[in-house]
N, CA, C and O atoms as CSV, one atom per row, in Angstrom:
chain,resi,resn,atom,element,x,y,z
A,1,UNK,N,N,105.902,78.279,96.139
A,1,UNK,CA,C,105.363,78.764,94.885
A,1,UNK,C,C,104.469,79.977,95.158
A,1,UNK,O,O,103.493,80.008,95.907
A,2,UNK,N,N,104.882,80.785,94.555
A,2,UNK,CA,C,104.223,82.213,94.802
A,2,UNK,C,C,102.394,82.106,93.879
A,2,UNK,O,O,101.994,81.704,92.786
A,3,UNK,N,N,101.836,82.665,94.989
A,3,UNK,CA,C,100.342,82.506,94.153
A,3,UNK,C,C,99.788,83.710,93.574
A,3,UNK,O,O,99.965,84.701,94.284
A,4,UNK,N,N,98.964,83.979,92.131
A,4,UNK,CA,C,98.725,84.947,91.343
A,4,UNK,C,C,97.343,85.291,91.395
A,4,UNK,O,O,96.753,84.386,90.804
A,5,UNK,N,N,96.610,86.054,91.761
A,5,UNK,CA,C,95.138,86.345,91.772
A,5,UNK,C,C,95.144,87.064,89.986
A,5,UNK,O,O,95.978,87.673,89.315
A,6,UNK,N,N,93.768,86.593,89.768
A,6,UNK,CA,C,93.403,87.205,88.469
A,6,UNK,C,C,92.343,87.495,88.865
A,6,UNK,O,O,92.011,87.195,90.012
A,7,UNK,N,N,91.266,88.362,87.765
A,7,UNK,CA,C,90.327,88.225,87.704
A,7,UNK,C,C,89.649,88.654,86.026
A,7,UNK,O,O,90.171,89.423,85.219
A,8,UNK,N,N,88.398,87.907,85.866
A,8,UNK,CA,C,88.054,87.691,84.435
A,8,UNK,C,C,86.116,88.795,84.560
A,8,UNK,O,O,85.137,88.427,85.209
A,9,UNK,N,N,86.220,89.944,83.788
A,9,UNK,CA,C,85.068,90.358,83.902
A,9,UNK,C,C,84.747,89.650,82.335
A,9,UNK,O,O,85.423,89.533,81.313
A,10,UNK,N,N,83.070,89.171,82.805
A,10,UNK,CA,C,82.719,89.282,81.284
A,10,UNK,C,C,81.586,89.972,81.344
A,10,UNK,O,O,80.786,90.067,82.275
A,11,UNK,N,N,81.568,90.647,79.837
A,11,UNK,CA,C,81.077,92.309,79.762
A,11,UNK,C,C,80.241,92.026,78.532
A,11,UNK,O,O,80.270,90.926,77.980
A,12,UNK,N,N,79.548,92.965,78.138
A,12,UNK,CA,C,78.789,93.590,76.800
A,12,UNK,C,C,78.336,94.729,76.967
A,12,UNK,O,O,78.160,95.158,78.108
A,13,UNK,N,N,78.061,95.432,75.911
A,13,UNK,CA,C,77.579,96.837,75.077
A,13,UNK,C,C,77.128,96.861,74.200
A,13,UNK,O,O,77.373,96.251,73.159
A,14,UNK,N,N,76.060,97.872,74.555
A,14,UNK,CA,C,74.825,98.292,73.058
A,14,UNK,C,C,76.173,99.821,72.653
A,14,UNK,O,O,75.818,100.192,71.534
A,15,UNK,N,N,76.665,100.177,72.825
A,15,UNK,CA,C,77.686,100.957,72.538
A,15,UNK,C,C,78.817,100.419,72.005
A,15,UNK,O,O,79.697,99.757,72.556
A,16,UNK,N,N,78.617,101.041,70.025
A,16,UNK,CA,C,79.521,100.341,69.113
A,16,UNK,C,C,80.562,101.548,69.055
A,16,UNK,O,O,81.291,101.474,68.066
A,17,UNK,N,N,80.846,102.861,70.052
A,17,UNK,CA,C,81.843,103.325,69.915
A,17,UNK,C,C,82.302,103.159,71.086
A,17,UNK,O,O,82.782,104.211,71.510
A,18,UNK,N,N,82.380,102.222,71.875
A,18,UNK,CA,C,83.244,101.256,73.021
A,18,UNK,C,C,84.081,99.892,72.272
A,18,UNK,O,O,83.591,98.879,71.772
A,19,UNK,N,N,85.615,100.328,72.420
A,19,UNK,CA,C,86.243,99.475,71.501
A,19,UNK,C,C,87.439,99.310,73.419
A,19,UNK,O,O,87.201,99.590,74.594
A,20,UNK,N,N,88.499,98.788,72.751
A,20,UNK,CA,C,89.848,98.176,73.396
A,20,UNK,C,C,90.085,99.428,73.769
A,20,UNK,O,O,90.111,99.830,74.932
A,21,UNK,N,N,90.406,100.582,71.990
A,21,UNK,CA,C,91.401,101.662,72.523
A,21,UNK,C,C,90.632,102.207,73.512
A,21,UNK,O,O,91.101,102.303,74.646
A,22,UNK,N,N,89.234,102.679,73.199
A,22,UNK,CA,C,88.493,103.792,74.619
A,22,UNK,C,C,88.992,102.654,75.816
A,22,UNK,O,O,89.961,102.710,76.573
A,23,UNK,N,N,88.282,101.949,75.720
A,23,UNK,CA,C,89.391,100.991,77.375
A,23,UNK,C,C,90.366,101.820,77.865
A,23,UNK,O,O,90.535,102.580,78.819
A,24,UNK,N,N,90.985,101.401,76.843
A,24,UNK,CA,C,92.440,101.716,77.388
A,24,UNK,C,C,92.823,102.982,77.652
A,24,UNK,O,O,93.770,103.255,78.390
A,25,UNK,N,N,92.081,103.848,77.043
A,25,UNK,CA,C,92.102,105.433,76.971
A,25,UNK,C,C,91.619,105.664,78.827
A,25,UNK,O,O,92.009,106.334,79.783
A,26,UNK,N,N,90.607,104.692,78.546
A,26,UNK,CA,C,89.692,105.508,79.877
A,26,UNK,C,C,91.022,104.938,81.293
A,26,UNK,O,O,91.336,105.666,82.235
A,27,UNK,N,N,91.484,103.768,81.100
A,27,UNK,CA,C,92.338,103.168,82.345
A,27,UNK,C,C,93.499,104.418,82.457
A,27,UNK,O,O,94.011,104.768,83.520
A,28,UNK,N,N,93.774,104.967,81.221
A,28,UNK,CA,C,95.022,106.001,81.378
A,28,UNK,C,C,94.566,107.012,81.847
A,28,UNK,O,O,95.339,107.585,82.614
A,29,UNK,N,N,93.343,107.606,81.657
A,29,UNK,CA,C,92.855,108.866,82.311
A,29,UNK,C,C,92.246,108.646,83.823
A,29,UNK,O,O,91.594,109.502,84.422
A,30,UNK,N,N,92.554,107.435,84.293
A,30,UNK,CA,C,92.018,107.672,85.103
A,30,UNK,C,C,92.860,106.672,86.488
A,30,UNK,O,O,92.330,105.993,87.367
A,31,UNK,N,N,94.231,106.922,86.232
A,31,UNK,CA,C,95.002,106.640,86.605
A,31,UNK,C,C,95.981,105.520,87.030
A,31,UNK,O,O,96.643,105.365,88.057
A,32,UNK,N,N,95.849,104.767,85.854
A,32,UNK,CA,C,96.571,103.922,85.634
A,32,UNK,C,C,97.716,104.318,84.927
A,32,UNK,O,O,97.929,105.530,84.894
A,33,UNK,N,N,98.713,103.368,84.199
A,33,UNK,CA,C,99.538,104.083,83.493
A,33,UNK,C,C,100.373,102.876,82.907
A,33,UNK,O,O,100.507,101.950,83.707
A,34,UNK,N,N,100.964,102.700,81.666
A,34,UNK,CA,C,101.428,102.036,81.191
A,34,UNK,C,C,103.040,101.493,81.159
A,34,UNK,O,O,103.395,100.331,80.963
A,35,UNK,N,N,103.967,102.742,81.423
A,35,UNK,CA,C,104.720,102.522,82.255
A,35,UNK,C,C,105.536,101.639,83.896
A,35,UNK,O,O,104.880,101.952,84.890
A,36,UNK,N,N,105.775,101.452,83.963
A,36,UNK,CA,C,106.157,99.713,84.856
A,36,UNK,C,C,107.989,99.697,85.485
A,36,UNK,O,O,108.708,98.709,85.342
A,37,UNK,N,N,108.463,101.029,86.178
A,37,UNK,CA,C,110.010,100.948,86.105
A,37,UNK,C,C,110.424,100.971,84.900
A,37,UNK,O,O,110.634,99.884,84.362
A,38,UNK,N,N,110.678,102.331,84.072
A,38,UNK,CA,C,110.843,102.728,83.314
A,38,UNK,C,C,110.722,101.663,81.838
A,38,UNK,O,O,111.338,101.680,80.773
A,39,UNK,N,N,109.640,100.789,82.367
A,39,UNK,CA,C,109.469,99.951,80.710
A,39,UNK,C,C,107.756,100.099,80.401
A,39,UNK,O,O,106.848,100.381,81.182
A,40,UNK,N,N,107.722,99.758,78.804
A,40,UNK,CA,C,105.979,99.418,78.935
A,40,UNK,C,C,106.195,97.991,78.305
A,40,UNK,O,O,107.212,97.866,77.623
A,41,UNK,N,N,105.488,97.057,78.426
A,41,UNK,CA,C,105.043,95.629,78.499
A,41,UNK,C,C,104.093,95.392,77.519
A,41,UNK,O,O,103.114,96.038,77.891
A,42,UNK,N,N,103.793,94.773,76.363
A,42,UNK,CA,C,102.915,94.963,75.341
A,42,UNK,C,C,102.677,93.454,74.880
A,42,UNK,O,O,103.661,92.843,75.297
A,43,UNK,N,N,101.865,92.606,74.241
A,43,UNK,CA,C,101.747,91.944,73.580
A,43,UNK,C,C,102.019,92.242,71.878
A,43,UNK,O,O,100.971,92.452,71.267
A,44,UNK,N,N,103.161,92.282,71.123
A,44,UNK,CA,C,103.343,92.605,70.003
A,44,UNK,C,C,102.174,91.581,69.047
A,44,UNK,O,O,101.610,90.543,69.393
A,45,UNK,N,N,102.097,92.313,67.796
A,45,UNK,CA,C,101.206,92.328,66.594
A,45,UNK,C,C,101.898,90.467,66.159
A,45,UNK,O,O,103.001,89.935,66.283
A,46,UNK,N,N,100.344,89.933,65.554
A,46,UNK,CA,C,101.090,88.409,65.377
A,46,UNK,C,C,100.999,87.412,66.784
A,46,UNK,O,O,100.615,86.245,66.700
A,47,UNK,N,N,101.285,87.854,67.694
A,47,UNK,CA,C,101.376,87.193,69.362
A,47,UNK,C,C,100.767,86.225,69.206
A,47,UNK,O,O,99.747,86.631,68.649
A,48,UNK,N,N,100.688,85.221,69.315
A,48,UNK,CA,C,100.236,83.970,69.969
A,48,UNK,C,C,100.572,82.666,71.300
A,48,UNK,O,O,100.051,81.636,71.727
A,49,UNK,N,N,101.883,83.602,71.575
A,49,UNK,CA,C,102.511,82.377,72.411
A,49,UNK,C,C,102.453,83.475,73.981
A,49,UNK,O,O,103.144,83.061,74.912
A,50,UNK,N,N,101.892,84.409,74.146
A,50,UNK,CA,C,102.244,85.521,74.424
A,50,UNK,C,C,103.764,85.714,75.063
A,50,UNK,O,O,103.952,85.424,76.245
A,51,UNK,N,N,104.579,86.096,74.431
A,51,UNK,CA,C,105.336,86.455,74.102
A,51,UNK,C,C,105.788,88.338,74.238
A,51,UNK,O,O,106.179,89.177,73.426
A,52,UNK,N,N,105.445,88.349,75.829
A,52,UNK,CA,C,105.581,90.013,76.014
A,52,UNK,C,C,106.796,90.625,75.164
A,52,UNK,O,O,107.836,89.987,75.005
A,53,UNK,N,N,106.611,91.808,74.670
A,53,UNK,CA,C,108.078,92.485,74.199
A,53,UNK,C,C,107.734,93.647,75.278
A,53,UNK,O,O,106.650,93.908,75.799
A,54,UNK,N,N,109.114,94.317,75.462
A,54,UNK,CA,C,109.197,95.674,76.550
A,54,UNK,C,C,110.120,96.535,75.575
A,54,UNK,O,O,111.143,96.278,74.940
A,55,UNK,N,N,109.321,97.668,75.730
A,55,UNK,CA,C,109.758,99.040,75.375
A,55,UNK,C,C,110.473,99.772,76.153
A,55,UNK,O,O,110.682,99.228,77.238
A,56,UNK,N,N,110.927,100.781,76.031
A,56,UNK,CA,C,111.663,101.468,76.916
A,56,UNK,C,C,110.226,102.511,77.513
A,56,UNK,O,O,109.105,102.005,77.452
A,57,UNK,N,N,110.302,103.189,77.775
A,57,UNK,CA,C,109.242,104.661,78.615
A,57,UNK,C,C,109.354,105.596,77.445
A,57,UNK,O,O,108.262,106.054,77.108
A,58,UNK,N,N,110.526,106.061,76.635
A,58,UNK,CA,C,110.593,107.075,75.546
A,58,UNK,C,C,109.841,106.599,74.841
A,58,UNK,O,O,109.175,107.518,74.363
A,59,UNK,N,N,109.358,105.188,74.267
A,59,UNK,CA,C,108.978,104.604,73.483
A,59,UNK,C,C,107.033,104.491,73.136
A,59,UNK,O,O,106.332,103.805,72.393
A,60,UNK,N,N,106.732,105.822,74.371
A,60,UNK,CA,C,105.192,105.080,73.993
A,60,UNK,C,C,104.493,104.927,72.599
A,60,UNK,O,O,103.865,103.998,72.092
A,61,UNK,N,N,104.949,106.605,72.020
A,61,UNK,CA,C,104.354,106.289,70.682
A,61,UNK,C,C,104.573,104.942,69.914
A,61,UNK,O,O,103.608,104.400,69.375
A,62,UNK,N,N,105.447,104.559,69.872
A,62,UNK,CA,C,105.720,103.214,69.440
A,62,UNK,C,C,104.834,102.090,69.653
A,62,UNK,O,O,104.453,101.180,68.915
A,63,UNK,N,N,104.652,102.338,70.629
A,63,UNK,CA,C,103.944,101.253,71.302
A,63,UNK,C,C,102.500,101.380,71.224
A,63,UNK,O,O,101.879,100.402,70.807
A,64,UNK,N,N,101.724,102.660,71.633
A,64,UNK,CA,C,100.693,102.896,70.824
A,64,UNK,C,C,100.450,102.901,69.926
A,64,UNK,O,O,99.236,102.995,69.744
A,65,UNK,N,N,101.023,102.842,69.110
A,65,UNK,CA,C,100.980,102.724,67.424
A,65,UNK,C,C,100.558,100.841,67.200
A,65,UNK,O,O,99.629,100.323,66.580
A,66,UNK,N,N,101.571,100.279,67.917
A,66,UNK,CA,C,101.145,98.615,67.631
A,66,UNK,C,C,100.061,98.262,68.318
A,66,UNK,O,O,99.406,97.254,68.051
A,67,UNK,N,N,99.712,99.310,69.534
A,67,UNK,CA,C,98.164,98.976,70.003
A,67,UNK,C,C,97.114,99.264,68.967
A,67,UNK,O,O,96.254,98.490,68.545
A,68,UNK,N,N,97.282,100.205,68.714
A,68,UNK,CA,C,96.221,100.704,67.234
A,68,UNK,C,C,96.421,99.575,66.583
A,68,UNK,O,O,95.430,98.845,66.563
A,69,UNK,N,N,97.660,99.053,65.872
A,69,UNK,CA,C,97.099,98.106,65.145
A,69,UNK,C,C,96.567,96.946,65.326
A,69,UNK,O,O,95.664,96.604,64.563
A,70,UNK,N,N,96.993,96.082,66.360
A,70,UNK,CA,C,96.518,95.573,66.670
A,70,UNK,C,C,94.793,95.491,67.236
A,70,UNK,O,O,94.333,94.511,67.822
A,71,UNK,N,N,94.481,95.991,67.104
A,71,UNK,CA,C,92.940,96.685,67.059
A,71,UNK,C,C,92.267,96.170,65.751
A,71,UNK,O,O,91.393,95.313,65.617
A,72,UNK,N,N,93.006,97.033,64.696
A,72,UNK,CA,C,92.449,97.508,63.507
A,72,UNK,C,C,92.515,95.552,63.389
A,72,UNK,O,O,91.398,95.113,63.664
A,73,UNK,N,N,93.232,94.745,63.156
A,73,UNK,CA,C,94.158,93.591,63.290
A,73,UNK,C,C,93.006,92.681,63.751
A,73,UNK,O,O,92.854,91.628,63.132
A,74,UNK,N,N,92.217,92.959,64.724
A,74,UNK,CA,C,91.036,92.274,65.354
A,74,UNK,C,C,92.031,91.355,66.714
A,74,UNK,O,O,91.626,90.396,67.370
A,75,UNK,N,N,93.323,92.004,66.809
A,75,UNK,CA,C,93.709,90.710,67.677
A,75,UNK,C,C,94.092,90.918,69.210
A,75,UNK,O,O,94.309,92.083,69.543
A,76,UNK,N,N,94.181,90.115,69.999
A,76,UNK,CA,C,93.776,89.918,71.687
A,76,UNK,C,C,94.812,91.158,71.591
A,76,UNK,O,O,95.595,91.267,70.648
A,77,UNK,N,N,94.730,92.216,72.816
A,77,UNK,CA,C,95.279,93.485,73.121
A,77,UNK,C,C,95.730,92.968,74.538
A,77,UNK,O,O,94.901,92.459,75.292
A,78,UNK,N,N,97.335,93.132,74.967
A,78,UNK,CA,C,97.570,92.890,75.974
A,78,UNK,C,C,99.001,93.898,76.516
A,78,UNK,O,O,100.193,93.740,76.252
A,79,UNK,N,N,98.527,94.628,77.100
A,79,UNK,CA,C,99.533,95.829,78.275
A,79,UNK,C,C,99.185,95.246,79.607
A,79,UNK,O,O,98.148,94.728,80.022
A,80,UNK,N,N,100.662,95.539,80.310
A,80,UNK,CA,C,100.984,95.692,81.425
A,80,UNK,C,C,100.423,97.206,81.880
A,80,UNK,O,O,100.540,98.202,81.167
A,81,UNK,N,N,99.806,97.190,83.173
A,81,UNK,CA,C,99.890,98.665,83.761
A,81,UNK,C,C,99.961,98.837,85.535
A,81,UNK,O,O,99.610,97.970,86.336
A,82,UNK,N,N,100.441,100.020,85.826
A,82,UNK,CA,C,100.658,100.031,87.032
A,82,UNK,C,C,99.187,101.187,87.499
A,82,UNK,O,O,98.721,102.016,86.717
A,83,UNK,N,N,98.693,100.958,88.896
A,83,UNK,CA,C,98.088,102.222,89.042
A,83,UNK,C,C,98.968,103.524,89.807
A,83,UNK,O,O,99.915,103.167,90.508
A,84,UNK,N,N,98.747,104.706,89.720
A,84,UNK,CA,C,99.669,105.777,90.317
A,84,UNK,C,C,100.550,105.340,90.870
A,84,UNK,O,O,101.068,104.391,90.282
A,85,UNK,N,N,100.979,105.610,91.777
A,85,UNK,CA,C,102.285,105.915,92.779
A,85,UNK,C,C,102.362,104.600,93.627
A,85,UNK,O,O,103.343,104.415,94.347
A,86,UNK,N,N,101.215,103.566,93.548
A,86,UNK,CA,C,101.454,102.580,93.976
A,86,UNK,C,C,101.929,101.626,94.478
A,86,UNK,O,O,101.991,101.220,95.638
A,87,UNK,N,N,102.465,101.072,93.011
A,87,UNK,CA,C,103.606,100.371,92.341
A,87,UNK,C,C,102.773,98.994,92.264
A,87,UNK,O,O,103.389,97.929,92.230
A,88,UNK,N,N,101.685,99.021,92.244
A,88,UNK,CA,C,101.006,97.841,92.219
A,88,UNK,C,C,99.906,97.533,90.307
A,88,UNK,O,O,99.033,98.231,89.790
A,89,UNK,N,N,100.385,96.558,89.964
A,89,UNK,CA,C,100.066,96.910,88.859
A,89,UNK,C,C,99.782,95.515,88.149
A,89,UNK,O,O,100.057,94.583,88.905
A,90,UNK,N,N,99.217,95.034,86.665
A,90,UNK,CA,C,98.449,93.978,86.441
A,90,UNK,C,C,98.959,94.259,85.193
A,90,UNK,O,O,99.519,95.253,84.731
A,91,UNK,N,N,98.490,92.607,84.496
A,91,UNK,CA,C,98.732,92.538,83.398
A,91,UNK,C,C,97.541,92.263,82.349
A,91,UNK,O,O,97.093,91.119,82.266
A,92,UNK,N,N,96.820,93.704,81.232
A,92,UNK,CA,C,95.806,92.972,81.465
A,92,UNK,C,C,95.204,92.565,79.478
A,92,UNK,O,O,95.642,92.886,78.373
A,93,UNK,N,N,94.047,91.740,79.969
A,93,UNK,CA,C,94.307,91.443,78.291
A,93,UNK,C,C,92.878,91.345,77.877
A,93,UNK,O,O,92.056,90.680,78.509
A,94,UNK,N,N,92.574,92.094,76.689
A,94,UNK,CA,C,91.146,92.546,76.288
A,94,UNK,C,C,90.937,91.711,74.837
A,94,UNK,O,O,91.617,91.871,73.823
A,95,UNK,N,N,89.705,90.686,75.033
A,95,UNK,CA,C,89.305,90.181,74.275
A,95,UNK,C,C,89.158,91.568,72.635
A,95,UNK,O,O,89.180,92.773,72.886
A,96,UNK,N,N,89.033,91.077,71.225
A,96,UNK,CA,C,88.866,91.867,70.148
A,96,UNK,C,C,87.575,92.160,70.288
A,96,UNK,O,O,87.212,93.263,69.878
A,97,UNK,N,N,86.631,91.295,70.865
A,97,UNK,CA,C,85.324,91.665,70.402
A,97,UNK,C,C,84.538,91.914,72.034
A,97,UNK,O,O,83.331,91.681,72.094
A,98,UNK,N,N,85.023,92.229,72.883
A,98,UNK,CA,C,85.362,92.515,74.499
A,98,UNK,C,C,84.011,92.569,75.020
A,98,UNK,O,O,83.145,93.375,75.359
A,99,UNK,N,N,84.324,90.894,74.888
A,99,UNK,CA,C,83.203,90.307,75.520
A,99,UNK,C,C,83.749,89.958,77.140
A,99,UNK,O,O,83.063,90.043,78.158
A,100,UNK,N,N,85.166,89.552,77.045
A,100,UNK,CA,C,85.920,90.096,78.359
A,100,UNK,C,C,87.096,90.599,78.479
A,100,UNK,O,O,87.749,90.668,77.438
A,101,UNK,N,N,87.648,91.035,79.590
A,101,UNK,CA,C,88.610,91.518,79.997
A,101,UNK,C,C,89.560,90.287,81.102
A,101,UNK,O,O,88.973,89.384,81.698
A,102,UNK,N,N,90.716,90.457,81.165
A,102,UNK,CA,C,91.132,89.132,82.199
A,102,UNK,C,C,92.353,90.299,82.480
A,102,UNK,O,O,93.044,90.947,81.694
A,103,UNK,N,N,92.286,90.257,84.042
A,103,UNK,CA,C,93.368,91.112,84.563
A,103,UNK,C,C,94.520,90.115,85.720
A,103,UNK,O,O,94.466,89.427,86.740
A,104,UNK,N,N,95.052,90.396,85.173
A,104,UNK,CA,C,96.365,89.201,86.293
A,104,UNK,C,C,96.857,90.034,86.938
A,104,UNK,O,O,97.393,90.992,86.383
A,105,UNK,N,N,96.814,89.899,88.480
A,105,UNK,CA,C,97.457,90.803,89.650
A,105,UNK,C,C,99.256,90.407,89.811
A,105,UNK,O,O,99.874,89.963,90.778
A,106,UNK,N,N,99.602,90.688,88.784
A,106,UNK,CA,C,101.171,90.049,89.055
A,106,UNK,C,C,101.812,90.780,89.239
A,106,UNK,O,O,102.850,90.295,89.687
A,107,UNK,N,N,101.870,92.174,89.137
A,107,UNK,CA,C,102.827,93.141,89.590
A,107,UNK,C,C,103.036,93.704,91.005
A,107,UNK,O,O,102.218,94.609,91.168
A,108,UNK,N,N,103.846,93.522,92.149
A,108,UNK,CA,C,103.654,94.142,93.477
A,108,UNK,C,C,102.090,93.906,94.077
A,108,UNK,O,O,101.279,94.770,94.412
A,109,UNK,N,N,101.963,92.565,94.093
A,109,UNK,CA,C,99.967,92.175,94.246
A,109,UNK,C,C,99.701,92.697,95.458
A,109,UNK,O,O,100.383,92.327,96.414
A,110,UNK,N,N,98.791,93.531,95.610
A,110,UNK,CA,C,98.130,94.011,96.518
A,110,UNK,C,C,97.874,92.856,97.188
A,110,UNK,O,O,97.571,91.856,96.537
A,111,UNK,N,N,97.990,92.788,99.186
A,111,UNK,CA,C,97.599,91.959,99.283
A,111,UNK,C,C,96.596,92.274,100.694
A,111,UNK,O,O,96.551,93.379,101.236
A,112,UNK,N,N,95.784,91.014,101.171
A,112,UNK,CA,C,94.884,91.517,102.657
A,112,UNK,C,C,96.253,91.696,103.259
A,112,UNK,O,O,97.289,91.120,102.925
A,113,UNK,N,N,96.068,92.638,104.250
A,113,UNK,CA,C,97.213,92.077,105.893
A,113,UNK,C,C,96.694,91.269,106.392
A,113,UNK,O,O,95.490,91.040,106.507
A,114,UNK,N,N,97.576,90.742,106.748
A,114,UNK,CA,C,97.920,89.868,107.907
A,114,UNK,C,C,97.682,88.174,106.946
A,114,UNK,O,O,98.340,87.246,107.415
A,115,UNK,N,N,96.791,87.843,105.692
A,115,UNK,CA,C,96.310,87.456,105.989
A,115,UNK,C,C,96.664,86.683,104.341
A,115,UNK,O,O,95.940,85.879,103.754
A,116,UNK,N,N,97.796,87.154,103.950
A,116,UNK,CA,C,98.652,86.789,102.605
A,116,UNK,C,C,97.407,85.881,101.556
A,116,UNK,O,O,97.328,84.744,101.091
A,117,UNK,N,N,96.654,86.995,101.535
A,117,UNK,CA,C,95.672,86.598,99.598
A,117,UNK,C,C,95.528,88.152,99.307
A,117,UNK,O,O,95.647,89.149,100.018
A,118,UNK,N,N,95.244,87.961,98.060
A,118,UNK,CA,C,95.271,88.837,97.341
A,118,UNK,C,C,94.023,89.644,97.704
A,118,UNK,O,O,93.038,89.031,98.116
A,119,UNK,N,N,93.985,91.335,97.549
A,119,UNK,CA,C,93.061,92.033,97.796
A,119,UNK,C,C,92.085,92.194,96.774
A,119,UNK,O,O,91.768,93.383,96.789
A,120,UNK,N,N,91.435,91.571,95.870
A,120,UNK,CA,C,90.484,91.860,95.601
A,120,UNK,C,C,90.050,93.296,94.973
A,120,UNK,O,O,90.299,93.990,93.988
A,121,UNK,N,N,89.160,93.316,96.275
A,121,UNK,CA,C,88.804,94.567,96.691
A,121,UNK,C,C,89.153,95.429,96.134
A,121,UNK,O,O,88.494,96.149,95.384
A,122,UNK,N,N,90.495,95.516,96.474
A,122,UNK,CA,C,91.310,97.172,96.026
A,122,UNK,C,C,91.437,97.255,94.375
A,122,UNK,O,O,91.585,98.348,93.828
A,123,UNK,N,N,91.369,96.001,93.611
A,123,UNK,CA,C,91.115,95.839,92.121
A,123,UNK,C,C,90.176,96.312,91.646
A,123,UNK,O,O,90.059,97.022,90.647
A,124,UNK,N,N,89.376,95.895,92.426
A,124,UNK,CA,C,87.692,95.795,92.114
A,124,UNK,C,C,87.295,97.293,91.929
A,124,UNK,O,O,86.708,97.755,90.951
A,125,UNK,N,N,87.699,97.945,92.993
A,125,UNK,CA,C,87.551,99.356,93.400
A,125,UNK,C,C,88.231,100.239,92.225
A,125,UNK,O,O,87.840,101.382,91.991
A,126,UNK,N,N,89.072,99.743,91.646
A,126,UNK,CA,C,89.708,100.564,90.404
A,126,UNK,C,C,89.583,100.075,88.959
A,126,UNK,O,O,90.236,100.530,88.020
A,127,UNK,N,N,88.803,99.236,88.894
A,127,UNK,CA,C,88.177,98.965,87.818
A,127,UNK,C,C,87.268,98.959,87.240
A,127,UNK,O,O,87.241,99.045,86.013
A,128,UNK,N,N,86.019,98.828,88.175
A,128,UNK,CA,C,84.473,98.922,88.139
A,128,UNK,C,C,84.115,100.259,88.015
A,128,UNK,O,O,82.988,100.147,87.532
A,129,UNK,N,N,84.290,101.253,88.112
A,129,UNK,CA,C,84.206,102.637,88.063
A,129,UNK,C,C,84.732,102.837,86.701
A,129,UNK,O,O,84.048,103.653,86.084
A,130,UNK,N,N,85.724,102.360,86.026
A,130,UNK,CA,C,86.052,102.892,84.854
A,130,UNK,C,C,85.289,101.871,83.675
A,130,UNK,O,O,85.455,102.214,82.504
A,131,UNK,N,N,84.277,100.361,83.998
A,131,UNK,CA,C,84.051,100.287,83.114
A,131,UNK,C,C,82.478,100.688,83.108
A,131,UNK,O,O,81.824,100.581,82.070
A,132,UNK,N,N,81.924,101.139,84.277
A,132,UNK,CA,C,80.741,101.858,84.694
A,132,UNK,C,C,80.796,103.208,83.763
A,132,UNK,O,O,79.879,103.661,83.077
A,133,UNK,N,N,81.891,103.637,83.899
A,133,UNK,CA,C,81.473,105.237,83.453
A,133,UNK,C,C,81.848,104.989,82.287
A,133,UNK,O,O,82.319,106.017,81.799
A,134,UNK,N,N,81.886,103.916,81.405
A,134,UNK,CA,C,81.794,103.811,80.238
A,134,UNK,C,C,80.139,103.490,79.096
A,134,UNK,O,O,79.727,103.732,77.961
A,135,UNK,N,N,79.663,102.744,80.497
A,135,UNK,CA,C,78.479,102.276,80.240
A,135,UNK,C,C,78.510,100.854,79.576
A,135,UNK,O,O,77.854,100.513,78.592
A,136,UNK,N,N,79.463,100.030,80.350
A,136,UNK,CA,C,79.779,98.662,79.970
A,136,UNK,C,C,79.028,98.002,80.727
A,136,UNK,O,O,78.853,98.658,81.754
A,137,UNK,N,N,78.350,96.789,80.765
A,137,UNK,CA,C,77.506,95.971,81.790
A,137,UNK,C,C,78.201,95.055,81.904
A,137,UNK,O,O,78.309,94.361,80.893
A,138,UNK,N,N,78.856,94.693,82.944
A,138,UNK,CA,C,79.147,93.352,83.618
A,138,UNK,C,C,78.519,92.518,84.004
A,138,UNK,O,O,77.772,92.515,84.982
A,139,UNK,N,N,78.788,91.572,83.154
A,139,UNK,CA,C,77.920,89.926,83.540
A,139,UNK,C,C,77.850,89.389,84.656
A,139,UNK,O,O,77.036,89.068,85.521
A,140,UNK,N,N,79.268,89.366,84.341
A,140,UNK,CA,C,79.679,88.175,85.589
A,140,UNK,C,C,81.278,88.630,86.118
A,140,UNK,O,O,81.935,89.119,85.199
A,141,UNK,N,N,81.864,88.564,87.193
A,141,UNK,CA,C,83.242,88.912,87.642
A,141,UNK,C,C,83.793,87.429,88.418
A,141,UNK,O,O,83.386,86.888,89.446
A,142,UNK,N,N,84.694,87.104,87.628
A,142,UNK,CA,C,85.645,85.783,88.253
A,142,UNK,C,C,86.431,85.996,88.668
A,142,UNK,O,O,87.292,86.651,88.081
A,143,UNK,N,N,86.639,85.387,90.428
A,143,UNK,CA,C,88.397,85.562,91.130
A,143,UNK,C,C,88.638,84.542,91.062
A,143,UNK,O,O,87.897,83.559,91.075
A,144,UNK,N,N,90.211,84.659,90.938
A,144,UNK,CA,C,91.080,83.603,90.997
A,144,UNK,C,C,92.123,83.555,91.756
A,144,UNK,O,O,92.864,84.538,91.721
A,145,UNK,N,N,92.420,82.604,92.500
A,145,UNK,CA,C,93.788,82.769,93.476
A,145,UNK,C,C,95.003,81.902,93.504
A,145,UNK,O,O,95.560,81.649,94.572
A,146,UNK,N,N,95.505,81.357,92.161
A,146,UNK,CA,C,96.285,79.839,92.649
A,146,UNK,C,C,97.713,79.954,91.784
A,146,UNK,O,O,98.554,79.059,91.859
C-alpha cells in the first residue's frame, strides 16, 4: 500500500483582502501551476463527495471561472497543482473562510533518499514563503504520513 504525506496549515488574517482566489493567484505566480499532463483537476461547484472533474489544459478559463464561483458560493476550493518542471505536485484544498489549507502530496511525492518518506521539507520550502509574503500567520503546521 502506497503511503500519502499531507500536510494541514492552520492559518488566520487581519487582512480581509486575503481570500482563496489571492491564494491561488499568489501559488500561480510563484510557480506552481495548475496544469498536471496536459489536464487541470478541480473540485466542481456543488462537490461534496469530492468528486474531482478534469479539464483539458485549453480549458483554464473554464475552470477559473468555476473557481470564482465557487468562492462567491462560500464553498471548499479544491485544485490539483504541480510545481515547475518538477513534476511533483499536490492536491490542495482551501477552507471558504481559510482558516486552513490541507495539501496532499499525491502527485510524483517528493521523497527523502534513501530513506522512502516523504520530503517534507521540500513542501514546506514552497509554501511558507508564499503564505508569508502574503502576510498570513500560521498557527500550527500538521504532517502526515500514512
Amino acid at each position: 500500500m502506497t503511503k500519502i504525506g499531507d500536510l494541514t496549515f492552520c492559518l488566520h488574517t487581519d487582512n480581509s483582502s486575503i481570500n482563496a482566489l489571492s491564494i491561488l493567484d499568489s501559488f500561480l505566480n510563484c510557480g506552481w501551476d495548475l496544469v498536471n499532463d496536459g489536464e487541470i483537476w478541480i473540485l466542481p461547484i456543488e462537490d461534496t463527495d469530492f468528486d474531482w472533474k478534469i479539464f483539458k489544459d485549453t480549458e483554464r478559463d473554464i475552470v477559473l471561472n468555476i473557481i470564482q464561483n465557487k468562492y462567491i458560493r462560500n464553498e471548499l476550493i479544491g485544485v490539483v497543482m504541480t510545481y515547475k518542471l518538477t513534476g511533483h505536485g499536490v492536491s490542495m484544498l482551501l477552507q471558504p473562510d481559510l482558516k486552513s489549507i490541507k495539501v496532499i502530496c499525491n502527485i510524483n511525492q517528493k521523497m527523502l533518499k534513501d530513506l522512502n518518506v516523504v520530503d517534507f521539507s521540500w513542501y514546506l520550502m514552497k509554501i511558507i514563503p508564499i503564505l508569508s509574503k502574503l502576510k498570513i500567520t500560521i498557527d500550527s503546521i500538521t504532517c502526515d504520513y500514512s
